[in-house]
C-alpha positions as CSV (number, residue, x, y, z in Angstrom):
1,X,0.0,0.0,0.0
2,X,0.9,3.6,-0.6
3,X,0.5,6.8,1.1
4,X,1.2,10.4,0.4
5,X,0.4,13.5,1.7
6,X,-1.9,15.5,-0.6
7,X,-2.6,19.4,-1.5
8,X,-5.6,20.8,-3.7
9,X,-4.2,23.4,-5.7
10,X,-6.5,26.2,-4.0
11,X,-6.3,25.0,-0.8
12,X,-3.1,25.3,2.0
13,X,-5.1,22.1,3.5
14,X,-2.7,18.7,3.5
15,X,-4.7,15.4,3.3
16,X,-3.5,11.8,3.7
17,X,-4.6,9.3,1.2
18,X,-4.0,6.0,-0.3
19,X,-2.7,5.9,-3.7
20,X,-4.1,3.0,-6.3
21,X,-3.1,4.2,-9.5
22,X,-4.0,7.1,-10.4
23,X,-6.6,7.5,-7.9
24,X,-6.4,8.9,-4.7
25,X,-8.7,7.9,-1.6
26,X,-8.9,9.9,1.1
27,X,-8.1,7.8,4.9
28,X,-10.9,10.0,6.2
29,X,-13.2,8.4,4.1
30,X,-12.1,5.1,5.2
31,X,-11.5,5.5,8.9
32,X,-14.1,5.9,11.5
33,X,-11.8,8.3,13.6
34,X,-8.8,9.5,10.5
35,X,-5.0,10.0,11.2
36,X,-4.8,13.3,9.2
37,X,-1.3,12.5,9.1
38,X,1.4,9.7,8.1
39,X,3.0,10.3,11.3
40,X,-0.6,9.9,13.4
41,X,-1.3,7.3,10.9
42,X,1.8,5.4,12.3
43,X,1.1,5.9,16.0
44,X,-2.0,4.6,15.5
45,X,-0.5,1.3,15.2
46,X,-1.3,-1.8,12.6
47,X,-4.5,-1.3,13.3
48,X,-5.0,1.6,11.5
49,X,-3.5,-0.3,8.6
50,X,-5.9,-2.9,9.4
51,X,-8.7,-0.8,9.4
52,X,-7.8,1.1,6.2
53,X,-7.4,-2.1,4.4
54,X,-10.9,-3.6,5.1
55,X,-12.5,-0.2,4.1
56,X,-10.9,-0.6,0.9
57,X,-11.8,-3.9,0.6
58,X,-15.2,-3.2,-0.2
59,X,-14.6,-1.1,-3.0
60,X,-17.1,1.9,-1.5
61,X,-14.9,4.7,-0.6
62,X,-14.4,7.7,-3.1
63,X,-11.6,7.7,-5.5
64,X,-10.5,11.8,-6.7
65,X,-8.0,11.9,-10.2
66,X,-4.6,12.0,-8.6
67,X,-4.1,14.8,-11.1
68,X,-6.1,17.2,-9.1
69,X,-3.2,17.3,-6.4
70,X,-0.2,19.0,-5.4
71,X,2.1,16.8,-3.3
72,X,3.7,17.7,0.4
73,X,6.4,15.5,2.0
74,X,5.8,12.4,2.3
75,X,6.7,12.4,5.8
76,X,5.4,15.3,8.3
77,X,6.6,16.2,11.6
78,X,8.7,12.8,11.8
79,X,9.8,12.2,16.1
80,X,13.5,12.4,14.0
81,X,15.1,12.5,10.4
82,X,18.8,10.9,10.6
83,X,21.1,10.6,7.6
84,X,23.9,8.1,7.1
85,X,26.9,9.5,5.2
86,X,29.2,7.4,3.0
87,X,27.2,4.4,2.7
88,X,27.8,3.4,-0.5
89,X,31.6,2.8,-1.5
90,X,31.8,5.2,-5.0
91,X,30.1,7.9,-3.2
92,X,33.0,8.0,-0.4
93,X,35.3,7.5,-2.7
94,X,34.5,10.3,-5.1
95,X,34.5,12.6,-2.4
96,X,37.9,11.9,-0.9
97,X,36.3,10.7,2.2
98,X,36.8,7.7,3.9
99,X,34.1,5.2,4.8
100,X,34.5,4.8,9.3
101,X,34.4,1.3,10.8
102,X,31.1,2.7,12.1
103,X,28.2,4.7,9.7
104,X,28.8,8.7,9.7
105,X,25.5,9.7,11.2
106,X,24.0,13.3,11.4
107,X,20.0,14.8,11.4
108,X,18.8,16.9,9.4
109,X,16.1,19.5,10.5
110,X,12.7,19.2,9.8
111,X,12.4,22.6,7.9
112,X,14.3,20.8,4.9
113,X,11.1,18.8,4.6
114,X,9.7,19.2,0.9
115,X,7.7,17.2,-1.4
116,X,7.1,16.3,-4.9
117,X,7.1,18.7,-7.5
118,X,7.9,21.4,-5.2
119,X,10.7,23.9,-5.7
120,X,13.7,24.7,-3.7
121,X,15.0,27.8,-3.5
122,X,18.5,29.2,-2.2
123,X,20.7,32.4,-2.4
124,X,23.7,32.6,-4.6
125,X,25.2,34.2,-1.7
126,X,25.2,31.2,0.2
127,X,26.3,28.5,-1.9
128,X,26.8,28.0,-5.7
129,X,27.5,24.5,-5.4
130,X,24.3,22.8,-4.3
131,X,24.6,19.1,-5.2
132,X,22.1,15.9,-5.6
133,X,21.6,12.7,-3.8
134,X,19.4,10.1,-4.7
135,X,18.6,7.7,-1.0
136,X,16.6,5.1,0.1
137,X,14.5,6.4,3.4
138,X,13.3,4.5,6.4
139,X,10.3,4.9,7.9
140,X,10.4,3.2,11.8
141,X,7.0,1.7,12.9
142,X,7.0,1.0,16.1
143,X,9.7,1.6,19.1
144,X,13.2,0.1,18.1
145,X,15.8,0.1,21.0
146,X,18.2,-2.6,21.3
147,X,17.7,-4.3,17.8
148,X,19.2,-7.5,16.1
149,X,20.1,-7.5,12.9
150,X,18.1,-10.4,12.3
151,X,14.9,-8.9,13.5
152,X,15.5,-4.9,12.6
153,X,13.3,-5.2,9.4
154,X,10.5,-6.0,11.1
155,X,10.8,-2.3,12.8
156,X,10.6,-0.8,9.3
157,X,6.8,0.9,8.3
158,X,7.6,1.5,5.1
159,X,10.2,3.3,2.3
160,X,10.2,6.9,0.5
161,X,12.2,8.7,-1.8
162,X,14.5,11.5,-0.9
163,X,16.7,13.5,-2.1
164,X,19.7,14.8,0.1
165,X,20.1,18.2,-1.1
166,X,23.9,19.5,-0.3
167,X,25.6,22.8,-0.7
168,X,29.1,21.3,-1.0
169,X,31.4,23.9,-0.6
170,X,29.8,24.4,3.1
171,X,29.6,20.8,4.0
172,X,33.4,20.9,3.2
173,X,34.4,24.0,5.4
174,X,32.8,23.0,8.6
175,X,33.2,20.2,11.0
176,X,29.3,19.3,11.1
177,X,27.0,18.3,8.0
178,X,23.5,19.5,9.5
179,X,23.6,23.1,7.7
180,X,25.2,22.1,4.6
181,X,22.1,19.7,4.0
182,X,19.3,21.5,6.3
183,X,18.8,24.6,4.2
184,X,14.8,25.2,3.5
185,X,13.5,22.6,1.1
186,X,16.8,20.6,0.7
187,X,15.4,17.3,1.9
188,X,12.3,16.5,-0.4
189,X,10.9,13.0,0.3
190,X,7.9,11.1,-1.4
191,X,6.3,11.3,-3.9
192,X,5.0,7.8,-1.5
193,X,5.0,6.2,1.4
194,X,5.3,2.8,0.5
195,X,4.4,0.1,3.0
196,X,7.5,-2.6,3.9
197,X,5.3,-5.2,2.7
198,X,5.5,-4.1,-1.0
199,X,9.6,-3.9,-0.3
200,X,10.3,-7.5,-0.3
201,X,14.0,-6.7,0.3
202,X,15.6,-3.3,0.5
203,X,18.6,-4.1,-0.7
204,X,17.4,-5.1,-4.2
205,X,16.5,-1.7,-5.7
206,X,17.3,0.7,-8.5
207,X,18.2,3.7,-7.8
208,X,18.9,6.6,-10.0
209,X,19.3,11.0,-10.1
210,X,18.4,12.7,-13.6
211,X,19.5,16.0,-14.1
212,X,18.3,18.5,-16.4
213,X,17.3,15.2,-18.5
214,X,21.1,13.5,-18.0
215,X,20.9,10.4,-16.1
216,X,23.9,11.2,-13.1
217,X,23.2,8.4,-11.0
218,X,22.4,4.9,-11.9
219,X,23.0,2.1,-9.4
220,X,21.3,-0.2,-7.0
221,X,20.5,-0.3,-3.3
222,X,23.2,-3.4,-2.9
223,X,25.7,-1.4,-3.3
224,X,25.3,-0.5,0.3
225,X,28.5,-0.3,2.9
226,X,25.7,-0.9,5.6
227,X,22.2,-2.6,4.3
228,X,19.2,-1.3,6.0
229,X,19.0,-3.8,8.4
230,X,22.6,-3.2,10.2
231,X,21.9,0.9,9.9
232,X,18.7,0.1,11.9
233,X,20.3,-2.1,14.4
234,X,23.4,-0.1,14.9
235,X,21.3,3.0,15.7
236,X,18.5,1.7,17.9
237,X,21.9,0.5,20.5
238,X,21.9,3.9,21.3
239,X,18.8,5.5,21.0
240,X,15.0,4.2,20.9
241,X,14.1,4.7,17.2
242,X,10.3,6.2,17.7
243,X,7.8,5.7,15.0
244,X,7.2,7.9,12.6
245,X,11.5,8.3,12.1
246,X,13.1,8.3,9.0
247,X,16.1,7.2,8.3
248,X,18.4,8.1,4.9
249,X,20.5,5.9,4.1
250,X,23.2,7.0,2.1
251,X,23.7,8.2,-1.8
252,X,25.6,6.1,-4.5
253,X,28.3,7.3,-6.6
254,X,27.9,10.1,-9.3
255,X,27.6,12.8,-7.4
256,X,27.9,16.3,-9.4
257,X,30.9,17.6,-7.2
258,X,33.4,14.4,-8.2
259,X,32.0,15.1,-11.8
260,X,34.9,16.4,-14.6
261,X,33.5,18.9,-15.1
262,X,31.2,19.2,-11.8
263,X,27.9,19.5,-12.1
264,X,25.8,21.2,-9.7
265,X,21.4,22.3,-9.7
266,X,21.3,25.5,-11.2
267,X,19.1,28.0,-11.3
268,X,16.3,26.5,-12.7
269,X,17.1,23.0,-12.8
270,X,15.3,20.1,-12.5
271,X,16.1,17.2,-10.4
272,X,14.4,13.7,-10.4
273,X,15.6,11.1,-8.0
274,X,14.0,7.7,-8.4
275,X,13.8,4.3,-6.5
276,X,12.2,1.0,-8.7
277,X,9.0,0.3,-6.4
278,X,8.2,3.6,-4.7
279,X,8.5,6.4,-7.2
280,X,10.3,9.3,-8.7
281,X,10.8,12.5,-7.1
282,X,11.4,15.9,-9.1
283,X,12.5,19.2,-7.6
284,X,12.5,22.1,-9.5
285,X,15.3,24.8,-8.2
286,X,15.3,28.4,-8.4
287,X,18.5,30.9,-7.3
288,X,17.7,33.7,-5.7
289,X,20.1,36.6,-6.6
């Protein structure tokens, strides 16, 4: 099953539905007391998911053209968002870093939050060399503290799509990553929330960046220093993982900084990071002079 977080075009409103298609069906129409968010939606337990399913089942509720919606993050107001760093070999490579005996872990602030189709906007002042990263997030469902590898999927609600927006010339002049990657709209998620069960294994997944229509990415979710089940356990032994957290796990090789010549978002640009089984992702960026 997938969720998103809708927007009519005249309305500052955000509704959760369930996506089938190209229809969208409202989870107020199919629960008796709604989650008006993913995150409420995930507190509320698998009974929510539960309840939403058998409400669908009998074919009833009313579907609205998908078409007739603006998209907002696919994750709201999440407990936490961490991102791993240097997960994937290439990527550390490219970028002259080296990958740690244990995964380079940092959060990212919830005004970076952005969803599909939106655009992200920056001054020229404050960085000219804004770079792309396509990542597979994690979305905890229930309390993980203490977590085997063995048994750390079973935490996991569901996937999303983001994109781990970087201005690289300030990640590389201070010690900390959170600003470089925190700016307004630099982490967009979504377009969906796609449940675990439709993710048979997370480690078995294209995942690509086009740029201005040139592919810049292209690799899969193997690649992986640290699958999704270690990242999982290795965090929840020092911290409880609440639901509702997401967790990004790390970009492949390709990005535009390592590139000869580089390639970083312009003004203008158009970025689209996809993930076989949950969706593609477009940002459209504007600098502001």
């Amino acid at each position: 099953m997938r969720f998103a977080h809708l927007r009519r075009p005249d309305s500052s409103e955000i509704a959760l539905a369930v996506i089938d298609g190209d229809d969208a069906i409202l989870v107020s129409d199919l629960m008796e007391s709604p989650a008006p968010t993913l995150q409420q939606f995930i507190d509320a337990g698998d009974g929510a998911l539960d309840e939403v399913r058998a409400s669908l089942a009998t074919g009833v509720a009313l579907r609205h053209p998908l078409n007739g919606f603006g998209y907002a993050s696919a994750v709201l107001a999440p407990p936490a968002v961490l991102a791993v760093g240097l997960n994937y070999a290439a990527h550390s490579s490219e970028l002259g870093l080296k990958t740690d005996t244990a995964p380079t872990v940092f959060t990212l602030w919830p005004n970076s939050l952005t969803g599909h189709e939106q655009t992200t906007a920056w001054p020229r002042s404050l960085s000219e060399s804004v770079d792309y990263e396509a990542e597979l997030g994690v979305i905890i469902g229930r309390p993980a503290k203490d977590v085997s590898r063995e048994d750390a999927l079973s935490y996991v609600w569901g996937y999303t799509v983001v994109n781990d927006i970087t201005a690289r010339d300030i990640q590389f002049s201070e010690a900390q990553w959170c600003r470089c990657k925190s700016f307004d709209g630099f982490t967009p998620t979504g377009p969906f929330a796609v449940t675990a069960d439709e993710i048979p294994d997370p480690q078995a997944l294209h995942i690509w960046t086009v740029v201005d229509g040139h592919t810049v990415q292209d690799a899969t979710t193997g690649q992986m220093v640290r699958p999704v089940s270690a990242l999982v356990s290795h965090l929840s032994q020092s911290v409880t993982l609440l639901p509702g957290t997401l967790i990004s796990t790390g970009s492949p090789g390709g990005a535009g900084y390592s590139r000869d010549p580089q390639i970083f978002l312009r003004d203008r640009s158009t970025v689209t990071v996809g993930i076989d089984g949950i969706g593609e992702l477009t940002t459209h960026c504007r600098i502001l002079d």
